[in-house]
N, CA, C and O atoms as a GROMACS GRO file, in nm:
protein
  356
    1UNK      N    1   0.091  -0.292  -1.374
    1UNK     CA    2   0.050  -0.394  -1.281
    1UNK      C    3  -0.095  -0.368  -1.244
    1UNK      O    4  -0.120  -0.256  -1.201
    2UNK      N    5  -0.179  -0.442  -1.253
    2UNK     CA    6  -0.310  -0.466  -1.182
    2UNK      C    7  -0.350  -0.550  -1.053
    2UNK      O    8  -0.334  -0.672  -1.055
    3UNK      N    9  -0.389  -0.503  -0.969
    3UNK     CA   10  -0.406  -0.566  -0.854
    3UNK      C   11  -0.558  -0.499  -0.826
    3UNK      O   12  -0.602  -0.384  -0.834
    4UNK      N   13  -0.622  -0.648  -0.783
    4UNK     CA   14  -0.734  -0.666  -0.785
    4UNK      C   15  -0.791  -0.697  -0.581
    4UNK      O   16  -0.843  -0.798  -0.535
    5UNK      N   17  -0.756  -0.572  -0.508
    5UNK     CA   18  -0.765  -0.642  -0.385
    5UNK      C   19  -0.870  -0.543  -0.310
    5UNK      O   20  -0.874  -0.429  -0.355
    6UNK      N   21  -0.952  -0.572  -0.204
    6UNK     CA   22  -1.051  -0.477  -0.135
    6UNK      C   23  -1.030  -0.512  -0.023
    6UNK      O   24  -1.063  -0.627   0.006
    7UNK      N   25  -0.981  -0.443   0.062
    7UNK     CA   26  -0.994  -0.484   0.204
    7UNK      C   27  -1.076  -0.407   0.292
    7UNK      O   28  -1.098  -0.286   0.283
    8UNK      N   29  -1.136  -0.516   0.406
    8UNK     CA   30  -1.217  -0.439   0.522
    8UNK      C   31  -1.174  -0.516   0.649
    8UNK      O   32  -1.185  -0.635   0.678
    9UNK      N   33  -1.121  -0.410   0.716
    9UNK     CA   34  -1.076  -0.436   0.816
    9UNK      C   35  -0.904  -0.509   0.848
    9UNK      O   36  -0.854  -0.558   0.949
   10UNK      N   37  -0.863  -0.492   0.742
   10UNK     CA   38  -0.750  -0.572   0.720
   10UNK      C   39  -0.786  -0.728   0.656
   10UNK      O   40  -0.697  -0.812   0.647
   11UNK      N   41  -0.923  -0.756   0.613
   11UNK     CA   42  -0.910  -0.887   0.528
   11UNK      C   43  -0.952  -0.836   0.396
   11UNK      O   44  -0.965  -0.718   0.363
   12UNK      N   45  -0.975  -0.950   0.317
   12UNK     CA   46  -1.001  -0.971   0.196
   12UNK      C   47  -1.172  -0.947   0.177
   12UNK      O   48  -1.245  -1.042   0.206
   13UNK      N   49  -1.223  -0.842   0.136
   13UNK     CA   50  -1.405  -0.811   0.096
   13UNK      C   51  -1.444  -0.936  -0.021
   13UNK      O   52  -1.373  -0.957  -0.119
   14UNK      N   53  -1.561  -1.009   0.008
   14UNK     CA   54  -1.620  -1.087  -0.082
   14UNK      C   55  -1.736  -0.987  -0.137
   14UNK      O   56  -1.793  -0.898  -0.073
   15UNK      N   57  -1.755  -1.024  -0.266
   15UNK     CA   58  -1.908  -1.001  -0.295
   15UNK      C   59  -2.043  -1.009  -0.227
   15UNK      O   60  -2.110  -1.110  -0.249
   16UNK      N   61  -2.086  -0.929  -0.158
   16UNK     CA   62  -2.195  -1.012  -0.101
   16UNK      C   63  -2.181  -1.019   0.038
   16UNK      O   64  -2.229  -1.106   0.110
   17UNK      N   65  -2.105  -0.911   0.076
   17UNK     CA   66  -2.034  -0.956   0.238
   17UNK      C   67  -2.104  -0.818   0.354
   17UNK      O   68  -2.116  -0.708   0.301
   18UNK      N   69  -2.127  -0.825   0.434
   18UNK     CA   70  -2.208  -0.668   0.470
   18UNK      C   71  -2.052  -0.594   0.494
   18UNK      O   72  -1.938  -0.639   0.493
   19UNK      N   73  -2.112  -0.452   0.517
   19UNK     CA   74  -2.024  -0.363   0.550
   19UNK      C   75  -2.065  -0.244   0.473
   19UNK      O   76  -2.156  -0.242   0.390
   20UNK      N   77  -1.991  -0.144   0.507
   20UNK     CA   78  -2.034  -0.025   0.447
   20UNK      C   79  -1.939   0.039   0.290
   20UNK      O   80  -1.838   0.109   0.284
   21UNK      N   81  -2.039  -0.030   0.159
   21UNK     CA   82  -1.966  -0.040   0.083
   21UNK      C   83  -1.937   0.124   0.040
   21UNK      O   84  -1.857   0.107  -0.052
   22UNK      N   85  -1.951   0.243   0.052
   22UNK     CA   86  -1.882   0.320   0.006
   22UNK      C   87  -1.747   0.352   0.114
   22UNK      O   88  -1.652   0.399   0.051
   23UNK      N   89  -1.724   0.336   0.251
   23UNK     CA   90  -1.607   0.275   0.301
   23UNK      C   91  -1.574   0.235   0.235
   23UNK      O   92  -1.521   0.318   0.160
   24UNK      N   93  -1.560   0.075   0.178
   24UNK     CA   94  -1.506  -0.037   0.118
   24UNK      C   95  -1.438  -0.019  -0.006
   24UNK      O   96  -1.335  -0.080  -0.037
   25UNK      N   97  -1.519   0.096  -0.104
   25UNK     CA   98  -1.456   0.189  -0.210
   25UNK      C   99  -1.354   0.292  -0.192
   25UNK      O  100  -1.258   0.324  -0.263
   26UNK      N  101  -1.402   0.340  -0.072
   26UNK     CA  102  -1.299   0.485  -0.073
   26UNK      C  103  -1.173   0.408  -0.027
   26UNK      O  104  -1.069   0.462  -0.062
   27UNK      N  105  -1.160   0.296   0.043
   27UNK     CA  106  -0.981   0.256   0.080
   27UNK      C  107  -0.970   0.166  -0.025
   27UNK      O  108  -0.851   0.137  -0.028
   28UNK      N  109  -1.023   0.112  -0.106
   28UNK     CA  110  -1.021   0.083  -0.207
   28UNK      C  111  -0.942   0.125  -0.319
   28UNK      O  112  -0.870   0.051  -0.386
   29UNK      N  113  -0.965   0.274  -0.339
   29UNK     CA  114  -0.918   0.389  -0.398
   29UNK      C  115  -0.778   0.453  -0.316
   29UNK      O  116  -0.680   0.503  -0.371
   30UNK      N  117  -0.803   0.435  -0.166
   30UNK     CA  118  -0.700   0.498  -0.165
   30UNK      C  119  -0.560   0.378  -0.149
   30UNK      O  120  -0.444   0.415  -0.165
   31UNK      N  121  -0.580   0.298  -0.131
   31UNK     CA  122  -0.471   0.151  -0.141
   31UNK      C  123  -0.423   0.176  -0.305
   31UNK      O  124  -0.307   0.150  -0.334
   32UNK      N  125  -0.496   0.216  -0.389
   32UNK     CA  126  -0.484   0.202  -0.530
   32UNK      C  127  -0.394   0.325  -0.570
   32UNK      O  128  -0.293   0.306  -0.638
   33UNK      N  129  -0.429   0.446  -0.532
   33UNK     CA  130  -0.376   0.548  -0.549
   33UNK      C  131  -0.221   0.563  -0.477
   33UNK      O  132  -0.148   0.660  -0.495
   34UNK      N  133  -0.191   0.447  -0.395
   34UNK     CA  134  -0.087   0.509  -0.264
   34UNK      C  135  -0.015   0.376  -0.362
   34UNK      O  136   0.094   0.404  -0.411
   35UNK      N  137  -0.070   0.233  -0.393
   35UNK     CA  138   0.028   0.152  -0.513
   35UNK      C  139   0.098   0.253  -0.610
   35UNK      O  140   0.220   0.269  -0.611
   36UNK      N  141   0.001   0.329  -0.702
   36UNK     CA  142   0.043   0.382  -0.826
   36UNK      C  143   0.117   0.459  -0.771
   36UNK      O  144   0.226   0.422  -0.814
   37UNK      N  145   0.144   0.581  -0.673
   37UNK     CA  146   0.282   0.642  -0.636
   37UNK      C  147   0.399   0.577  -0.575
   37UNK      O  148   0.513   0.616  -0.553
   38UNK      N  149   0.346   0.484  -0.558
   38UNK     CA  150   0.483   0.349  -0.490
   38UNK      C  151   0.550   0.341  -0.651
   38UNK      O  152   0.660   0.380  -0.688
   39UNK      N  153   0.481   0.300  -0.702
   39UNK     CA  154   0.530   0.212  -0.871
   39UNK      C  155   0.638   0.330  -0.926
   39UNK      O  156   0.752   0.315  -0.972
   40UNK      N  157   0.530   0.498  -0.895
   40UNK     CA  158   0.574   0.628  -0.971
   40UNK      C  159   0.715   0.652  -0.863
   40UNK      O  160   0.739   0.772  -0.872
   41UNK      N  161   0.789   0.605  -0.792
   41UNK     CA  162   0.908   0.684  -0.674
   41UNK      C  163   0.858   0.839  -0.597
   41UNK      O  164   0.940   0.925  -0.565
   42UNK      N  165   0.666   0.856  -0.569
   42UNK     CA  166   0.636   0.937  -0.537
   42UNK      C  167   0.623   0.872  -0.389
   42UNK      O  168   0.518   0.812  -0.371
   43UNK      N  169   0.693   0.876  -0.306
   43UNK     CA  170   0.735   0.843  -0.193
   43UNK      C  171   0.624   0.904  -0.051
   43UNK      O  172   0.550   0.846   0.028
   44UNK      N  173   0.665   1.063  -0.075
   44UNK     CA  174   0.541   1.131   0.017
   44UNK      C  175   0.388   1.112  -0.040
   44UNK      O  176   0.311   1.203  -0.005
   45UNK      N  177   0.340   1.027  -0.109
   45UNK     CA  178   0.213   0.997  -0.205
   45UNK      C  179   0.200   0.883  -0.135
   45UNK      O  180   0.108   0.855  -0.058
   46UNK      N  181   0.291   0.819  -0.162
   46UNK     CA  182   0.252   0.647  -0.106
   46UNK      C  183   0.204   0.637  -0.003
   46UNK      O  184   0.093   0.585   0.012
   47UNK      N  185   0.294   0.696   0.117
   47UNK     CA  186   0.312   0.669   0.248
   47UNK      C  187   0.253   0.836   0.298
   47UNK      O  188   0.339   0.907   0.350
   48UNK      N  189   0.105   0.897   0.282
   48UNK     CA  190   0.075   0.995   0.354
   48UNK      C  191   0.117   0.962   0.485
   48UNK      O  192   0.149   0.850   0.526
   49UNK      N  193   0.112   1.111   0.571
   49UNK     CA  194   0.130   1.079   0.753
   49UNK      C  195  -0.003   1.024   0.792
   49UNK      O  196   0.006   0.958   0.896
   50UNK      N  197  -0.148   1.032   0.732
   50UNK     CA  198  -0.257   0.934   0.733
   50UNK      C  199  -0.256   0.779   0.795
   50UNK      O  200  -0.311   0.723   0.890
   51UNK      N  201  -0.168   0.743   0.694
   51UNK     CA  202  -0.109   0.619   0.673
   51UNK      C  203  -0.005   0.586   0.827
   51UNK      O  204  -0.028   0.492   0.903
   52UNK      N  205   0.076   0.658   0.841
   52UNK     CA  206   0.162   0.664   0.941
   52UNK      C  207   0.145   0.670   1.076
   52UNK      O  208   0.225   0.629   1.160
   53UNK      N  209   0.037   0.725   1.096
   53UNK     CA  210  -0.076   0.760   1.237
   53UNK      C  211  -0.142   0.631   1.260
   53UNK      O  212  -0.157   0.573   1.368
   54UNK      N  213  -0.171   0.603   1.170
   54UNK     CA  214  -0.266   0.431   1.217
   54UNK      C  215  -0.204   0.338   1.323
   54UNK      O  216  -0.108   0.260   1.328
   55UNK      N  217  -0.297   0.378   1.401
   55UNK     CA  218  -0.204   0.221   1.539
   55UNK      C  219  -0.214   0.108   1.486
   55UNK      O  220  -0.121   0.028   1.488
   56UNK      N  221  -0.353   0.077   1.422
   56UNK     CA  222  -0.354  -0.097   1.385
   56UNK      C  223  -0.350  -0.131   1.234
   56UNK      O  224  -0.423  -0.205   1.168
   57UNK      N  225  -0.244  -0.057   1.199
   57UNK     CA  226  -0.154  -0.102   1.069
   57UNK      C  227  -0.192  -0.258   1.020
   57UNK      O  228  -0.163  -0.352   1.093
   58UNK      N  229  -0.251  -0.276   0.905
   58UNK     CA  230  -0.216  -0.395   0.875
   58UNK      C  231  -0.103  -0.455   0.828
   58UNK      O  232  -0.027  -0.384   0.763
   59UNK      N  233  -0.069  -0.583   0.848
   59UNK     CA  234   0.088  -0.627   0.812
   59UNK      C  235   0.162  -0.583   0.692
   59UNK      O  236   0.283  -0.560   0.695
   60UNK      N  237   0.083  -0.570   0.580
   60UNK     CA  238   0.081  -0.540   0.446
   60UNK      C  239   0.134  -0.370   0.433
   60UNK      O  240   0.226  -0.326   0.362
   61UNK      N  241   0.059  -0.307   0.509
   61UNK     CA  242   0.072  -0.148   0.540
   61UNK      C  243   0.181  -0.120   0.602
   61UNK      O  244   0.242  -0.025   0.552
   62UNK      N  245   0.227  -0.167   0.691
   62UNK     CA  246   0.334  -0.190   0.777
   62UNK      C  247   0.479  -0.215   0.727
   62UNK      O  248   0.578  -0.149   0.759
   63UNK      N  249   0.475  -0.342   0.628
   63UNK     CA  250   0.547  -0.374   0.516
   63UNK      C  251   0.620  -0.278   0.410
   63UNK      O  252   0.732  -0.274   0.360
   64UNK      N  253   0.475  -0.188   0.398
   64UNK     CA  254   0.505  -0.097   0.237
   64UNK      C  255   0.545   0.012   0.302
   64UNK      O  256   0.623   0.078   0.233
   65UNK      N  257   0.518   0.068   0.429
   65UNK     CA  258   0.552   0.186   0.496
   65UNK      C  259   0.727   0.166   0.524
   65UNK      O  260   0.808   0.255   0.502
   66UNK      N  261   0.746   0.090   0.554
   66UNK     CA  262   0.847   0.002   0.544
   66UNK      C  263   1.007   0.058   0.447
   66UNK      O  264   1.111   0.121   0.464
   67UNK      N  265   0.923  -0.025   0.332
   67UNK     CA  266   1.022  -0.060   0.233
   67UNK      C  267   1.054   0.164   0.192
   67UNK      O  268   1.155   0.230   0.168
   68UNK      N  269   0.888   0.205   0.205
   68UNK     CA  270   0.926   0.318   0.202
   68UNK      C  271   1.001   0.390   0.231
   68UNK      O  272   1.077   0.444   0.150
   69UNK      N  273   1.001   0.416   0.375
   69UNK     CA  274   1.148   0.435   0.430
   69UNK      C  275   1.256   0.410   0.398
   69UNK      O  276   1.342   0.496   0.419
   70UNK      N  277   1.301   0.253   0.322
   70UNK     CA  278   1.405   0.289   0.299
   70UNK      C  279   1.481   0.304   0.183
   70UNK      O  280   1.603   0.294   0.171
   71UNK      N  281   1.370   0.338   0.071
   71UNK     CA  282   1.359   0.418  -0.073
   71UNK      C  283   1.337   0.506  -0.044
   71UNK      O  284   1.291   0.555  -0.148
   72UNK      N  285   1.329   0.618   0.067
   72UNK     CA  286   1.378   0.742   0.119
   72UNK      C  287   1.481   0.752   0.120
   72UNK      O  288   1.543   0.815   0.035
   73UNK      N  289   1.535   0.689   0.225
   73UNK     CA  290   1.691   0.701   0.247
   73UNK      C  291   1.786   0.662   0.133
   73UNK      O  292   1.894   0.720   0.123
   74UNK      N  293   1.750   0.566   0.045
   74UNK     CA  294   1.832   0.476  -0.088
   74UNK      C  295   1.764   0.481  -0.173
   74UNK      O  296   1.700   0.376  -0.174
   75UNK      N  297   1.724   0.565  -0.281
   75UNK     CA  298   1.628   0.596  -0.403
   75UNK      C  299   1.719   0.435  -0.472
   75UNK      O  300   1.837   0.399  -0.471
   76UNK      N  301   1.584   0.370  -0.528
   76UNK     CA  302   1.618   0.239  -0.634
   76UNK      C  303   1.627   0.310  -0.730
   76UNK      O  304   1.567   0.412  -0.766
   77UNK      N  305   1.758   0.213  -0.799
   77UNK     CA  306   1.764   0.240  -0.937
   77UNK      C  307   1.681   0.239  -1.034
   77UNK      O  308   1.565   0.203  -1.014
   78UNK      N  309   1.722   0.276  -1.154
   78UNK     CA  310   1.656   0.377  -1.216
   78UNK      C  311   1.577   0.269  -1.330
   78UNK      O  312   1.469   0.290  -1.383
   79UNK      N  313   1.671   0.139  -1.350
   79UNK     CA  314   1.578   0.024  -1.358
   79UNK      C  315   1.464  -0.045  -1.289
   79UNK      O  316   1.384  -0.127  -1.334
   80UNK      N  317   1.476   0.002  -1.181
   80UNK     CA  318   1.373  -0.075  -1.068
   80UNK      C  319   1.238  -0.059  -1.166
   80UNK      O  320   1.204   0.032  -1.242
   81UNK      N  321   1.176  -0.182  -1.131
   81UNK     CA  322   1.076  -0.244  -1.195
   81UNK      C  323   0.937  -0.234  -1.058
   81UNK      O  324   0.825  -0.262  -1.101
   82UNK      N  325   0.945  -0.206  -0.939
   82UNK     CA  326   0.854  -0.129  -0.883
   82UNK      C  327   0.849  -0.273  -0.772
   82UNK      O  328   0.781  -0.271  -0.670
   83UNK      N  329   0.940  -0.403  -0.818
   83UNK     CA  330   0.903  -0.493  -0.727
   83UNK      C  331   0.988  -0.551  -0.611
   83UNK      O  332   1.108  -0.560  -0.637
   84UNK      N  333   0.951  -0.588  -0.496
   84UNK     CA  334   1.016  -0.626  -0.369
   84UNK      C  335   1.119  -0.730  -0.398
   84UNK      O  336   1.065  -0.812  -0.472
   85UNK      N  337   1.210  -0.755  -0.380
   85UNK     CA  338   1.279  -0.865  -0.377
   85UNK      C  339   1.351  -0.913  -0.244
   85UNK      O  340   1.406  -0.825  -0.178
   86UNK      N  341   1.356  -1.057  -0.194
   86UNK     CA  342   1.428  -1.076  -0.070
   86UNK      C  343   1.565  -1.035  -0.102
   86UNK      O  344   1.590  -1.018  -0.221
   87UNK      N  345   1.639  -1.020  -0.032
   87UNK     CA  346   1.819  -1.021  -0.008
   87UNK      C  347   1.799  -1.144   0.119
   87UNK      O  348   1.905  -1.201   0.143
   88UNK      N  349   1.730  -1.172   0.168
   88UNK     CA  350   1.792  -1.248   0.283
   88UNK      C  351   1.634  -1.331   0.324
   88UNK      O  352   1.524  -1.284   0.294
   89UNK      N  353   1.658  -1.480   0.408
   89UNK     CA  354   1.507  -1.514   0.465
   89UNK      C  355   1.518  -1.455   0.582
   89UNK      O  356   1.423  -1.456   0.661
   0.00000   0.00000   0.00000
């Protein structure tokens, strides 16, 4: 899977947008690195206590910290394909 996303501040970074782009890289990298151990069932990778400490979680962060938890408690099968699915609205 490729995902193509940069966030600052909890939005979406344009080209061309101010801010402090080696910030903008390093969570960049680390959103990327904390996907690929989500995908890998590296659970304490995904979700450092970093991650967990943040008061102003974005929704998205919040979400994946989330689902983490409870692929802690219920490891997905061994087919799992790395993606969310509803059970319910």
């Amino acid at each position: 899977m490729t995902l193509f996303t940069a966030l600052v501040n909890g939005r979406m970074w344009q080209p061309g947008q101010s801010g402090n782009p080696k910030k903008q890289i390093e969570l960049r990298n680390r959103y990327a690195e904390g996907l690929a151990a989500y995908g890998d069932r590296r659970w304490d990778d995904a979700a450092p206590p970093s991650a967990r400490r943040s008061r102003r979680s974005p929704p998205t962060e919040a979400a994946m910290l989330k689902r983490i938890d409870l692929f802690v408690a219920e490891s997905p099968t061994k087919s799992w394909d790395g993606a969310w699915r509803l059970e319910q609205k």
